[in-house]
C-alpha positions, 0 to 999 in steps of 0.5 A: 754839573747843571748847565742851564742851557738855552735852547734858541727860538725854536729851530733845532740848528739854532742851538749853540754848538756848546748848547748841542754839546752838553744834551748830547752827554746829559744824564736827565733833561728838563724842558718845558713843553709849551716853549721848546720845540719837541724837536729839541730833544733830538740832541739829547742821548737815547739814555737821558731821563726827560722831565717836561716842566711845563706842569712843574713848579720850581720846587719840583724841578729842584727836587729832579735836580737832587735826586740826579745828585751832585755828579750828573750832568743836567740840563735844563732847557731855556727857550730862546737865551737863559738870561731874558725872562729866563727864571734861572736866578732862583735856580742859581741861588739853589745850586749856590746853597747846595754847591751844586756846580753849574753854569750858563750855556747863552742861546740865540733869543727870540728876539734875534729870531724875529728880526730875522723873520721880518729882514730888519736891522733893528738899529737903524742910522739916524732912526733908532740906535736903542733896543728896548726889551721889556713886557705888560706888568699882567698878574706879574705886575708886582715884579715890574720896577717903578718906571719900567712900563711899557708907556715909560719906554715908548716916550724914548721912540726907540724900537721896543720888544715886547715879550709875555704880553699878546694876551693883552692886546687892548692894554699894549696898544694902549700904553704904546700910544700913551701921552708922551709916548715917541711912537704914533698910530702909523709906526711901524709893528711887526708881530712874530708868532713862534719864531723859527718854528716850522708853524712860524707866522710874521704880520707887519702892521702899524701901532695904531693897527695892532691891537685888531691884528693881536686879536684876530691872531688869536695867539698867547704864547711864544708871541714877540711884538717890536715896534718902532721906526727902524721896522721901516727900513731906510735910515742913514748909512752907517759909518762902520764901513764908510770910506770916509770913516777911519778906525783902529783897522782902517784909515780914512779914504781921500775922495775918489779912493777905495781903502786909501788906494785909488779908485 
């Protein structure tokens, strides 16, 4: 079996049960260095035979999953959660055409992370109720489906996440700002450097501010940038738990009533 297991952000505590579970009995671990934390690997068995991907290509990393033959137990390891930018579909296509058995353990993505790190709902009543995952084009530009720019997703104003772009600082700002663009240059950002990490770094900044902010950072990697309103706080209450708010598990409450019993 090759489970293709995501490693969370970067906290060793924020790998899934499941996901601490299956290193724990892995006969080989594949892991890629420059995305997961070393520290990962401390789930892993005393026995398990470590491959870092950082320098493999695919091909390598399929070879690995031969020669362990069809009756180990593989891990590979993610960072954050397999199915975001996770390459692992090539590598299902493999296992399919080999009927090598396997599956997908989700891990806590990045993203959850860095809302966490800046105290922020991402979704905010009334401001934003759309999150937008999506990066630059880069070298990788050819991948990038017509319409899926970061300028064609800023026209809708909802809070964006934008992954495997620091290294771009100027382009980013750029098509942040394009014509039509929801945002302005006084919309709140928020840049998380290696979330959950011990290193962690967190700076709030404005759109019209970030481009100076990404430089002087100096990061490339491991980098996650939101934008958009809701980083402000402050939106409308939510009707989940208002009173005035009925739902298949609770009924409407008449005014000076708590849960329809009196106040």
């Amino acid at each position: 079996m090759i489970s293709f297991v995501g490693a969370g952000p970067g906290a060793p505590d924020l790998i899934t049960l499941r996901g601490r579970d299956r290193l724990a009995v892995a006969d080989v671990v594949v892991w890629a260095s420059s995305l997961v934390p070393e520290a990962i690997l401390a789930h892993a068995g005393v026995a398990a035979a470590i491959h870092d991907s950082a320098t493999m290509t695919l091909e390598d990393v399929l070879a690995v999953y031969a020669a362990a033959g069809p009756d180990a137990a593989v891990v590979r390891l993610h960072s954050g959660d397999p199915s975001i930018y996770g390459a692992i579909g090539e590598q299902i296509e493999w296992c399919l055409a080999n009927e090598q058995d396997f599956e997908i353990v989700p891990g806590v993505s990045s993203l959850a992370a860095a809302s966490a790190a800046i105290g922020r709902e991402l979704t905010q009543p009334g401001v934003a109720q759309s999150v937008v995952l999506t990066r630059l084009g880069g070298r990788t530009s050819a991948s990038m489906p017509p319409g899926e720019s970061v300028a064609a997703f800023a026209a809708h104003g909802a809070t964006m996440a934008v992954f495997l772009s620091a290294a771009r600082p100027v382009e980013l700002a750029s098509e942040l700002l394009a014509v039509g663009s929801g945002y302005s240059a006084d919309t709140p950002a928020a840049i998380v450097v290696r979330a959950s990490w011990p290193d962690e770094r967190v700076v709030m900044t404005t759109v019209g501010r970030l481009a100076d902010d990404l430089s002087e950072l100096g990061a490339r990697t491991t980098v996650l940038v939101l934008v958009g309103p809701a980083l402000a706080g402050g939106g409308g209450r939510s009707h989940l738990y208002s009173p005035r708010f009925a739902h298949m598990f609770r009924r409407r409450s008449a005014p000076g009533t708590t849960a329809g019993r009196p106040a």
